[in-house]
ZADREN-910684 format. One line per 4 residues: number of its first residue (from 1); for each residue x, y negated, z negated of N, C-alpha, C. Coordinates in Angstrom, 3 decimals. Example, Ala and Ser with C-alpha at 12.3 -4.5 7.8 and 13.67 -1.06 7.14 Angstrom:
BEGIN
1) 13.190 5.690 -7.800 12.300 4.500 -7.800 13.200 3.300 -7.800; 12.850 2.250 -7.080 13.670 1.060 -7.140 12.900 -0.030 -7.870
// end
This chain:
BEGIN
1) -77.377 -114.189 6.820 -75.943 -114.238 7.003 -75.627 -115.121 8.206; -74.754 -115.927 8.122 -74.316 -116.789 8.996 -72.760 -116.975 9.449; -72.300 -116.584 10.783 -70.956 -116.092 10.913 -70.255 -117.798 11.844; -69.280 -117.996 11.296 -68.511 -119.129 10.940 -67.051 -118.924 11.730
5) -66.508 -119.816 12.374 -65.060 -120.624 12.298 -64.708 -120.995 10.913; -63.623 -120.346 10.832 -63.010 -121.090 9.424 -61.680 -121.664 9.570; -61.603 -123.189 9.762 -60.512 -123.690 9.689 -59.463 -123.669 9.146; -57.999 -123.725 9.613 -56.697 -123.520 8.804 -56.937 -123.528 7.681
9) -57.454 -125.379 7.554 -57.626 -126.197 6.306 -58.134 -125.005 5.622; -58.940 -124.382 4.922 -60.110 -123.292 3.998 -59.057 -122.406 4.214; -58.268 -121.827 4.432 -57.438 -120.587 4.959 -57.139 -119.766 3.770; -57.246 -120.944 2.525 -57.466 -120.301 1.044 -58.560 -119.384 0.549
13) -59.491 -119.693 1.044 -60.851 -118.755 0.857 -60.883 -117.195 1.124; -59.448 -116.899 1.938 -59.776 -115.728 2.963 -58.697 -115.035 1.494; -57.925 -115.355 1.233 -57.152 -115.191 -0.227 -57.761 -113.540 -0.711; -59.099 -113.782 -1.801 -59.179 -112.291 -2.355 -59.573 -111.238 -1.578
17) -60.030 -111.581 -0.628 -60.369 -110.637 0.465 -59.051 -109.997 1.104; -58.129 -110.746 1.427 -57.091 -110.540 1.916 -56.435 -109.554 0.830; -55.980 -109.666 0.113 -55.547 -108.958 -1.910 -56.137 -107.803 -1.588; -57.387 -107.814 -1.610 -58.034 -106.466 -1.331 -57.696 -105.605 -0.426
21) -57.598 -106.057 0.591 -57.124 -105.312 2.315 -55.421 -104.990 1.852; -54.921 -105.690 1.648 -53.456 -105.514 1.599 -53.259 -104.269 0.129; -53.986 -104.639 -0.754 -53.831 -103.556 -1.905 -53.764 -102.006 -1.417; -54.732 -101.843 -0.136 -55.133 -100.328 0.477 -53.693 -100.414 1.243
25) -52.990 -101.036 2.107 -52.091 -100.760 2.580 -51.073 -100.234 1.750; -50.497 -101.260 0.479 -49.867 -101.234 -0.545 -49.623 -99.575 -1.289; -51.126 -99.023 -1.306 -50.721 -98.107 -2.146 -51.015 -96.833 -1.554; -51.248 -97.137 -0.001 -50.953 -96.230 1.073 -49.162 -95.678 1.784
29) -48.888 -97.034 1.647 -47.082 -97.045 2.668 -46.553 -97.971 1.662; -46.318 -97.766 0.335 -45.975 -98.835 -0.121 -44.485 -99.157 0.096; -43.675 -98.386 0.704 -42.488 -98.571 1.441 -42.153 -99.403 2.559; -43.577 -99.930 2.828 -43.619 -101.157 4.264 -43.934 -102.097 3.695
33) -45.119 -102.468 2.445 -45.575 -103.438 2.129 -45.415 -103.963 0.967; -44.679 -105.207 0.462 -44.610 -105.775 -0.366 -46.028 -105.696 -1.503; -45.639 -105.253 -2.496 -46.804 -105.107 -3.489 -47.272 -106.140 -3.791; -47.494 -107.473 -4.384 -47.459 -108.569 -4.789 -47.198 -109.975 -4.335
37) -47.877 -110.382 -3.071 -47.029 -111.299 -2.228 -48.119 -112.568 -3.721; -47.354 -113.809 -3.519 -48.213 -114.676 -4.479 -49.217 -115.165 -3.756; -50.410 -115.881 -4.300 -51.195 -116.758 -3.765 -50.565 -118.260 -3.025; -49.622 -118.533 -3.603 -49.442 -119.735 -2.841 -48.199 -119.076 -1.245
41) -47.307 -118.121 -1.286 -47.080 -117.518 0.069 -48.113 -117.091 1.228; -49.384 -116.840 0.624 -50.254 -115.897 1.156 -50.992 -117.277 1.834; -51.137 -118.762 1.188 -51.955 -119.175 1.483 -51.213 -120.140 2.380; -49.634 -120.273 2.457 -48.344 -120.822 3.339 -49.103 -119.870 4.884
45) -48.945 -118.508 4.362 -48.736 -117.960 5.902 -50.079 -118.151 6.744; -51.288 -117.665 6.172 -52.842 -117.810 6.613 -52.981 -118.823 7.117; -52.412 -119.706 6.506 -53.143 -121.725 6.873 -52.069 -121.825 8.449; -50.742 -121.096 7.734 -49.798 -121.616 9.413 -49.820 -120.696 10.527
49) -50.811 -119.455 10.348 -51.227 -118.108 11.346 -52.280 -119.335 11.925; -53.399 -119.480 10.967 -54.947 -120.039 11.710 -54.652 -121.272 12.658; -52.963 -121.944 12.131 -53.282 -123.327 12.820 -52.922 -123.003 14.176; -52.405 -121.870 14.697 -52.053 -121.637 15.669 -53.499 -122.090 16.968
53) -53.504 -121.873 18.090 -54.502 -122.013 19.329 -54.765 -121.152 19.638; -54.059 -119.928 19.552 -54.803 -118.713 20.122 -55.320 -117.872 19.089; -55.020 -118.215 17.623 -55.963 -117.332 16.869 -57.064 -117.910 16.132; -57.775 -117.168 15.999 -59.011 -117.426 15.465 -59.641 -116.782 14.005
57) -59.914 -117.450 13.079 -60.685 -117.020 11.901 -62.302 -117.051 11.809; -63.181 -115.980 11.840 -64.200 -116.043 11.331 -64.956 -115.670 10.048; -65.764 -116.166 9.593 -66.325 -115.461 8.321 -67.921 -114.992 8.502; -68.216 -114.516 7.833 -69.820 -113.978 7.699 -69.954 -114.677 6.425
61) -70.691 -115.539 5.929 -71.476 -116.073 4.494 -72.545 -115.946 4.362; -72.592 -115.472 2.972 -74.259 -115.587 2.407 -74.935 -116.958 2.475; -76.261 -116.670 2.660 -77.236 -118.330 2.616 -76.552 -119.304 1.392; -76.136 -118.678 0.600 -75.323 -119.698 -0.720 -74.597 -120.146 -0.558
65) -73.497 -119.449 0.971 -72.006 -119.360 0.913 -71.307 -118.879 0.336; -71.316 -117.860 0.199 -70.344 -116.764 -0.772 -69.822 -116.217 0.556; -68.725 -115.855 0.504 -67.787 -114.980 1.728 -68.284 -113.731 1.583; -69.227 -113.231 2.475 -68.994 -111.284 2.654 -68.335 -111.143 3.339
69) -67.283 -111.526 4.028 -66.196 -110.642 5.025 -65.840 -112.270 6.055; -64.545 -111.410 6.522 -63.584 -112.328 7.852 -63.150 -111.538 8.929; -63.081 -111.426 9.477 -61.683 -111.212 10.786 -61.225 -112.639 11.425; -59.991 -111.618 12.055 -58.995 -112.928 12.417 -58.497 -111.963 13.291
73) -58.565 -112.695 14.579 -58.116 -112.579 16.281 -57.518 -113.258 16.844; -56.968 -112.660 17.653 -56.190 -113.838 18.999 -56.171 -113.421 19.863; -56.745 -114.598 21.122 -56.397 -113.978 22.590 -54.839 -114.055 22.791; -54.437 -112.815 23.623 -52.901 -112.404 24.042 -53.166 -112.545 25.582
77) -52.149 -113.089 26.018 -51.807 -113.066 27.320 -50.801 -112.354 27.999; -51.043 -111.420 28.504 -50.061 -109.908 28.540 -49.634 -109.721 29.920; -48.303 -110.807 30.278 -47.967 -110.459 31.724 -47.842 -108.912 32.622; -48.034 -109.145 33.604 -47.521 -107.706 34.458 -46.417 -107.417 34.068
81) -46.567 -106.002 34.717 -44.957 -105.400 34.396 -44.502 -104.385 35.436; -43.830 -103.966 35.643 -44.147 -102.746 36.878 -45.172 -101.804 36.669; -45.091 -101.335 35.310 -45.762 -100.523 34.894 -47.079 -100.175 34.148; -47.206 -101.841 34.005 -48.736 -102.175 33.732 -49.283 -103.523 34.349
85) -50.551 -103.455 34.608 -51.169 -104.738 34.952 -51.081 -106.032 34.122; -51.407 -106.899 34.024 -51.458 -107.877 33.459 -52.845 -107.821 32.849; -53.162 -108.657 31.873 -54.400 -108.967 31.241 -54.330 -109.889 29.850; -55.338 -110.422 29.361 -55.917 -111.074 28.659 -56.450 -110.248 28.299
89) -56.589 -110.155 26.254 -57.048 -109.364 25.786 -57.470 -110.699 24.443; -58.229 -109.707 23.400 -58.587 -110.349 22.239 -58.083 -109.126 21.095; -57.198 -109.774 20.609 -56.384 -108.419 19.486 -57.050 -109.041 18.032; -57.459 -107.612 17.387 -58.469 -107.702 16.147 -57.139 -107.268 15.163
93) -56.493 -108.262 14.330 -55.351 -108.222 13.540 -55.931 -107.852 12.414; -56.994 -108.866 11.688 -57.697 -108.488 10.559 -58.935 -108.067 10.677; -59.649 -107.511 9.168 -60.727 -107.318 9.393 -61.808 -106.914 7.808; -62.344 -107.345 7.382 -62.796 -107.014 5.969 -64.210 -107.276 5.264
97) -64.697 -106.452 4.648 -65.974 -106.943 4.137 -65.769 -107.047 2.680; -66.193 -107.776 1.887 -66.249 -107.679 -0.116 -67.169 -106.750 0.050; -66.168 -105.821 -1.437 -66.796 -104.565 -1.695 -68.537 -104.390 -1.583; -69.218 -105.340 -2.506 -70.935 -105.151 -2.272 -71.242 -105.064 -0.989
101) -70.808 -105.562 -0.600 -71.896 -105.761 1.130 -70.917 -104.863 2.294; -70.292 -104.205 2.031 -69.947 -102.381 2.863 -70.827 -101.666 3.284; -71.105 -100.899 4.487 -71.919 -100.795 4.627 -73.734 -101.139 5.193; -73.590 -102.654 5.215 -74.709 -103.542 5.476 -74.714 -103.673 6.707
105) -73.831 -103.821 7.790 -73.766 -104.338 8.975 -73.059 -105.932 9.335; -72.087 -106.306 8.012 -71.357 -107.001 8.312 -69.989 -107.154 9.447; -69.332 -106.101 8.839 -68.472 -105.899 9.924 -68.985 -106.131 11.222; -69.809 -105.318 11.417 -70.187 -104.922 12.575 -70.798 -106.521 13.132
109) -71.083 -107.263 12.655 -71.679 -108.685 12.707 -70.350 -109.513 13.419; -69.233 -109.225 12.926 -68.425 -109.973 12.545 -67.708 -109.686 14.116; -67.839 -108.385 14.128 -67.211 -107.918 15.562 -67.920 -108.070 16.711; -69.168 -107.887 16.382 -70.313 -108.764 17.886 -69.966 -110.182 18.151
113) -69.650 -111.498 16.727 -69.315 -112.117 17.291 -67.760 -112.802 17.536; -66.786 -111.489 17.909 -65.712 -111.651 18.169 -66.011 -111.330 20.008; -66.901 -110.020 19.846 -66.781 -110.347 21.591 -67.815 -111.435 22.133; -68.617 -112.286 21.569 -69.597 -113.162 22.079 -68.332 -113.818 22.349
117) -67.357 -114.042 21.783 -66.190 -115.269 22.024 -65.175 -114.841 23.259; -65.417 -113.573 22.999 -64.241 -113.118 23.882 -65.234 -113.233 25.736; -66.603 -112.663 25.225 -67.100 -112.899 26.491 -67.192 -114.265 27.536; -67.546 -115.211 26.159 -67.440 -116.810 26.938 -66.035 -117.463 27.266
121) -65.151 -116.951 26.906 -63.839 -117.002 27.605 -63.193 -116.183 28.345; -64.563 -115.177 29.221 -63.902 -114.330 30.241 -63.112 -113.325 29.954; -63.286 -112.831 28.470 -62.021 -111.726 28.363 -63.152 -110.544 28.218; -62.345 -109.365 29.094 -63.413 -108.140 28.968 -62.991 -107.025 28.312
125) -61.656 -107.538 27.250 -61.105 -106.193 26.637 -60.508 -107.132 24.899; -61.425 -105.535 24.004 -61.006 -106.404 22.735 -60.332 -105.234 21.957; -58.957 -105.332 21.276 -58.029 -104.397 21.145 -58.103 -104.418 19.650; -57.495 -103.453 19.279 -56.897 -103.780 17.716 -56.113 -102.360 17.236
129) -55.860 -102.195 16.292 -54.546 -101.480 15.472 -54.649 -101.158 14.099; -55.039 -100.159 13.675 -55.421 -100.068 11.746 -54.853 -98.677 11.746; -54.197 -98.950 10.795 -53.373 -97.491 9.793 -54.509 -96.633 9.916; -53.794 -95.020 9.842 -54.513 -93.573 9.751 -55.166 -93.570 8.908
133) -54.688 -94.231 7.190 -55.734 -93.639 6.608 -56.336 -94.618 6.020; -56.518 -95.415 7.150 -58.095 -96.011 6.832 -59.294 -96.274 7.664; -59.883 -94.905 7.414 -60.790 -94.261 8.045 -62.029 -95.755 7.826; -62.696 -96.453 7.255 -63.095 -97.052 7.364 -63.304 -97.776 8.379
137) -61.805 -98.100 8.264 -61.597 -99.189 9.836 -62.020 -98.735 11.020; -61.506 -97.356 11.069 -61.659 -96.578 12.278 -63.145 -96.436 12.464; -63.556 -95.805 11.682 -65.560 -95.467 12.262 -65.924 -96.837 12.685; -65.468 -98.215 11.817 -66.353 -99.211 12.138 -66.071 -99.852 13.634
141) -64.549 -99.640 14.374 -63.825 -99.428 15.819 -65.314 -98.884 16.430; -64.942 -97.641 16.222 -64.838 -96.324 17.050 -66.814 -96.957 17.004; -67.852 -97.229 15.965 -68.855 -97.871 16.196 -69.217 -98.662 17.287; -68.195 -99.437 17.208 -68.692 -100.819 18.126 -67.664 -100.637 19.663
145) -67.423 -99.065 19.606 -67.519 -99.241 20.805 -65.501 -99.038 21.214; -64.953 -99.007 20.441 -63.707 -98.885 20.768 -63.186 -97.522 20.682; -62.045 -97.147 21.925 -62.011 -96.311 21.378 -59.804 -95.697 21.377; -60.062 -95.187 20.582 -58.262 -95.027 20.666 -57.658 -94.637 21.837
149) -56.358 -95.543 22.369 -55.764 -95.250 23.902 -54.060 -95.353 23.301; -53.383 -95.210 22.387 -52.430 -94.566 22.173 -51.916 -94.405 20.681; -50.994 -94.183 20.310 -50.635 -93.943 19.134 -48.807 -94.330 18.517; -49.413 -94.952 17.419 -47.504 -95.454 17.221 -47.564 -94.796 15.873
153) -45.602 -94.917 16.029 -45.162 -93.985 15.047 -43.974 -94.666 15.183; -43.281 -94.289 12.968 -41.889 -94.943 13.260 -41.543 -93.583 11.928; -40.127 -94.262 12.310 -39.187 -93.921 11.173 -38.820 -94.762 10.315; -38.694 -94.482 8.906 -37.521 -95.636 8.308 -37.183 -94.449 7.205
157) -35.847 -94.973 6.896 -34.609 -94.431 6.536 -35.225 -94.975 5.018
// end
């Protein structure tokens, strides 16, 4: 397995993986999430998220190149406030493995080398945010080392 930069340009590749991740949201809160976004919106927003500078796409590929999994990060630059310090962080937005290879130590691949990146750019804190019930997400966090420091909650009418 070989873990990759994936340029805007490819931003299409991240596509069924993405379908997949969003389907669990979908038929979790489907009151937040659009059921059906198309392939060509999906591949508008990904290509104009990645072209950004502070975020980043990686992949894990098989020796063939087949995609087993991505995340997608960005360093945040989080001024002071009275009430909190300032810091530089690395926020874990996405995160996914294809169904076969769950389990293998991809993720977990994928997230070692999110902090190898975060380490060579001096950042010593790597954050992220995944719905309750997806416990998945959470063990593979709570694995590598993260661990929960607050909790959000909303309403909608």
């Amino acid at each position: 397995m070989k873990i990759l930069n994936l340029p805007a340009s490819e931003a299409g590749r991240l596509i069924p993986l993405l379908q997949d991740l969003h389907s669990l949201h979908v038929a979790h809160q489907p009151a937040r999430y659009p059921a059906d976004p198309s392939e060509a919106e999906l591949q508008h927003w990904l290509h104009d998220w990645l072209a950004q500078d502070s975020v980043t796409a990686l992949v894990a590929e098989s020796p063939k190149g087949g995609l087993l999994g991505y995340v997608i990060f960005e360093v945040e630059h989080r001024p002071p406030l009275p009430i909190r310090f300032s810091e530089t962080r690395v926020m874990v937005h996405h995160i996914i493995t294809a169904k076969a290879f769950r389990r293998m130590g991809v993720g977990l691949a994928l997230l070692n080398a999110v902090k190898h990146q975060a380490k060579s750019l001096d950042i010593n804190t790597i954050s992220t945010t995944y719905a309750p019930f997806n416990t998945a997400s959470a063990a593979l966090f709570q694995s590598f080392g993260l661990q929960p420091v607050m909790v959000a909650a909303e309403w909608r009418a």
